[in-house]
N, CA, C and O of each residue as an XYZ file, in Angstrom:
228
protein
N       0.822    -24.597     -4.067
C      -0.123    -23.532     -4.315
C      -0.095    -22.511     -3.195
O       0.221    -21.339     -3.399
N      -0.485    -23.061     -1.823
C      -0.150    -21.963     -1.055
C       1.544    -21.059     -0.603
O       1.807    -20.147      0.180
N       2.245    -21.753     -1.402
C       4.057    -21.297     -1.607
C       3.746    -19.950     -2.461
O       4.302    -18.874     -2.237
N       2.681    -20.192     -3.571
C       3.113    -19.240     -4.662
C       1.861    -18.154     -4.302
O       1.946    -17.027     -4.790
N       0.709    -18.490     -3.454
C      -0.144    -17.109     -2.894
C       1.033    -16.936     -1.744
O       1.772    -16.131     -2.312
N       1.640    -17.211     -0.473
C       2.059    -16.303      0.088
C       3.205    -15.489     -1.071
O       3.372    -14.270     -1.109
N       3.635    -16.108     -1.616
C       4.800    -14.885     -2.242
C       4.128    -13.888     -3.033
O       4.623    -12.762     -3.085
N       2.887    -14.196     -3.761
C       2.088    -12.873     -4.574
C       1.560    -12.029     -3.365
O       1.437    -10.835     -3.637
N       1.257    -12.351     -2.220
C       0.915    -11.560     -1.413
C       2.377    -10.738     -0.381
O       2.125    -10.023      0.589
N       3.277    -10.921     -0.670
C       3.958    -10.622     -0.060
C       5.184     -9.801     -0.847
O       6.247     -9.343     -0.426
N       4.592     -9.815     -2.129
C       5.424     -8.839     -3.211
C       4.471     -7.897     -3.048
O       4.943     -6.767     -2.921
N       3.214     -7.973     -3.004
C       1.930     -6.835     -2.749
C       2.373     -5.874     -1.671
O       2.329     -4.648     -1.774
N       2.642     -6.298     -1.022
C       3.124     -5.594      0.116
C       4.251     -4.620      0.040
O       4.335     -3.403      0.204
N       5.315     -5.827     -0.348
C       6.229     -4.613     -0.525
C       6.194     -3.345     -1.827
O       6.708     -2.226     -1.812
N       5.507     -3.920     -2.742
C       4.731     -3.233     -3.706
C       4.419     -2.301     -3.189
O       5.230     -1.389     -3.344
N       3.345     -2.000     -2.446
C       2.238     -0.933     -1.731
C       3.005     -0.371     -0.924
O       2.564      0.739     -0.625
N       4.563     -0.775     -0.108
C       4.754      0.042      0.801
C       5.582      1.028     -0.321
O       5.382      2.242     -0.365
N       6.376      0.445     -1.068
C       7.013      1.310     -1.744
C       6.154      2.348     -2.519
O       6.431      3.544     -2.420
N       5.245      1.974     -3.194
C       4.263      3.294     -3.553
C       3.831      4.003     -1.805
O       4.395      5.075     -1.588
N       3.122      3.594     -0.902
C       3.233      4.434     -0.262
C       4.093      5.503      0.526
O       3.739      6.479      1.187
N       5.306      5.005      0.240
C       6.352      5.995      0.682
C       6.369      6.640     -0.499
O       5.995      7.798     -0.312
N       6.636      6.427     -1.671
C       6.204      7.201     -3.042
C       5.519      8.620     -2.589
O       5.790      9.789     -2.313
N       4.423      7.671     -2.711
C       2.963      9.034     -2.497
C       3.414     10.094     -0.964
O       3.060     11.273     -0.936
N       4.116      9.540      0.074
C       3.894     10.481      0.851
C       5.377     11.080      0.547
O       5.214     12.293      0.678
N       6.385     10.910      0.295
C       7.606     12.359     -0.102
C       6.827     12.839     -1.343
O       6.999     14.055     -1.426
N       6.254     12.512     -2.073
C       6.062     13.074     -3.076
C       4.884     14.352     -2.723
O       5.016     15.536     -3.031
N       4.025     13.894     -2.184
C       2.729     14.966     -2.060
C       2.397     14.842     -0.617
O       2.902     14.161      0.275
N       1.190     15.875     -0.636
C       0.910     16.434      0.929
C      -0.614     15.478      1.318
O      -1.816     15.711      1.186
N       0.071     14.498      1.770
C      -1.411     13.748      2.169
C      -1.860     14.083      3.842
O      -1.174     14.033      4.862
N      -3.154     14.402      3.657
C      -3.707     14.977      4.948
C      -4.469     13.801      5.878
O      -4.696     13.792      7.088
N      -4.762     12.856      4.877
C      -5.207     11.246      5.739
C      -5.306     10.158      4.788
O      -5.414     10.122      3.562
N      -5.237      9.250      5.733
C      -5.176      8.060      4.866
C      -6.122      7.096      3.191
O      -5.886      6.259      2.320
N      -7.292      8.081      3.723
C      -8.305      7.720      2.739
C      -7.508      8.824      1.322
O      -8.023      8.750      0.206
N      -6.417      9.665      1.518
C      -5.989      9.788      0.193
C      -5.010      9.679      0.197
O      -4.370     10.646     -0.216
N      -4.305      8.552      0.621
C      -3.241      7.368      0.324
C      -3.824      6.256     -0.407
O      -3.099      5.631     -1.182
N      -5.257      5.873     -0.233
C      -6.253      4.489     -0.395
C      -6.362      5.243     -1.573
O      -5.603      4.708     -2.381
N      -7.064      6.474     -2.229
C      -6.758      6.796     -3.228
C      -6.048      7.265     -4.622
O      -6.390      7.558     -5.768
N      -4.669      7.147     -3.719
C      -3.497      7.153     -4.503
C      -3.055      5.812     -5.297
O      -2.786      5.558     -6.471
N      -3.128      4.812     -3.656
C      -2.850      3.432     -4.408
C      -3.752      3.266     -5.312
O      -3.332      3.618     -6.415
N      -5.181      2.747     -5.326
C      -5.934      2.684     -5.965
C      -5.773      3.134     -7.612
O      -5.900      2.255     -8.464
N      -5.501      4.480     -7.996
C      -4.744      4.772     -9.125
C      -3.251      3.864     -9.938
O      -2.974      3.947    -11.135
N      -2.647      3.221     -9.124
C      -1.374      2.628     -9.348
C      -2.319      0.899     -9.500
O      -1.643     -0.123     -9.620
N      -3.722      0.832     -9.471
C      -4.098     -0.579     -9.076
C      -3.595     -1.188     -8.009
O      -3.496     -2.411     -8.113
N      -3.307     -0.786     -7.187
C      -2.799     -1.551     -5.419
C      -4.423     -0.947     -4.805
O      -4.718      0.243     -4.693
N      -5.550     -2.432     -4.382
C      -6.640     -1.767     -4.043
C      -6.228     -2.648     -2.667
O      -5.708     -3.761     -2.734
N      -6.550     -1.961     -1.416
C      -6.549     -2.468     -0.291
C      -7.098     -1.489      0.544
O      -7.390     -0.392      0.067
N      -7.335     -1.823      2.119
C      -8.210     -1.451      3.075
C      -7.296      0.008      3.960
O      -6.112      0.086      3.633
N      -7.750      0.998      4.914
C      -7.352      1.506      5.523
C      -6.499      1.355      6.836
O      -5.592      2.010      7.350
N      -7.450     -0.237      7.277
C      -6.495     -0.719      8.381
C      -4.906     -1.388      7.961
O      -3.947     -1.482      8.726
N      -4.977     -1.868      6.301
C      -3.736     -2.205      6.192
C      -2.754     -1.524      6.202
O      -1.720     -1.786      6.816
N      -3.042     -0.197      5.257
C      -2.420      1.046      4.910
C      -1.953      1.302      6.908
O      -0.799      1.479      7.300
N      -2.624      1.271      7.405
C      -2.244      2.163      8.719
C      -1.145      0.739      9.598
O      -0.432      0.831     10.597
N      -1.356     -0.136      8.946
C      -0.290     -1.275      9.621
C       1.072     -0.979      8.666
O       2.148     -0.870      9.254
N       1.039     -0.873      7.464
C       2.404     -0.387      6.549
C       3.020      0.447      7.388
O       4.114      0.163      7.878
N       2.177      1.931      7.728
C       2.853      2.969      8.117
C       3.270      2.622      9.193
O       4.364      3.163      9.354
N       2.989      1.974     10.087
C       3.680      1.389     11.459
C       5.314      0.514     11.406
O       6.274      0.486     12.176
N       5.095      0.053     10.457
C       6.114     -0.721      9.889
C       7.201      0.309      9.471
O       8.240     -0.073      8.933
């Protein structure tokens, strides 16, 4: 059980980073709270501190 949550959580991820690189060549995002609202539209709901650990990555 915990084999098959880390891998759903870890397709999430790469999920979300790939929409977030999506969203930012695609459009002019001025901060992160409308990246959180981009994902959010695609159903990827997650926090600001994660979003700002992706982009570090």
């Amino acid at each position: 059980m915990y084999i098959y949550a880390y891998i759903m959580n870890e397709y999430t991820k790469i999920e979300r980073q790939h929409f977030l690189k999506k969203i930012i060549e695609e459009q002019s995002v001025g901060d992160q709270n409308h990246l959180l609202n981009e994902l959010k539209k695609h159903g990827i709901v997650t926090t600001q501190a994660t979003i700002s650990r992706d982009l570090q990555e």
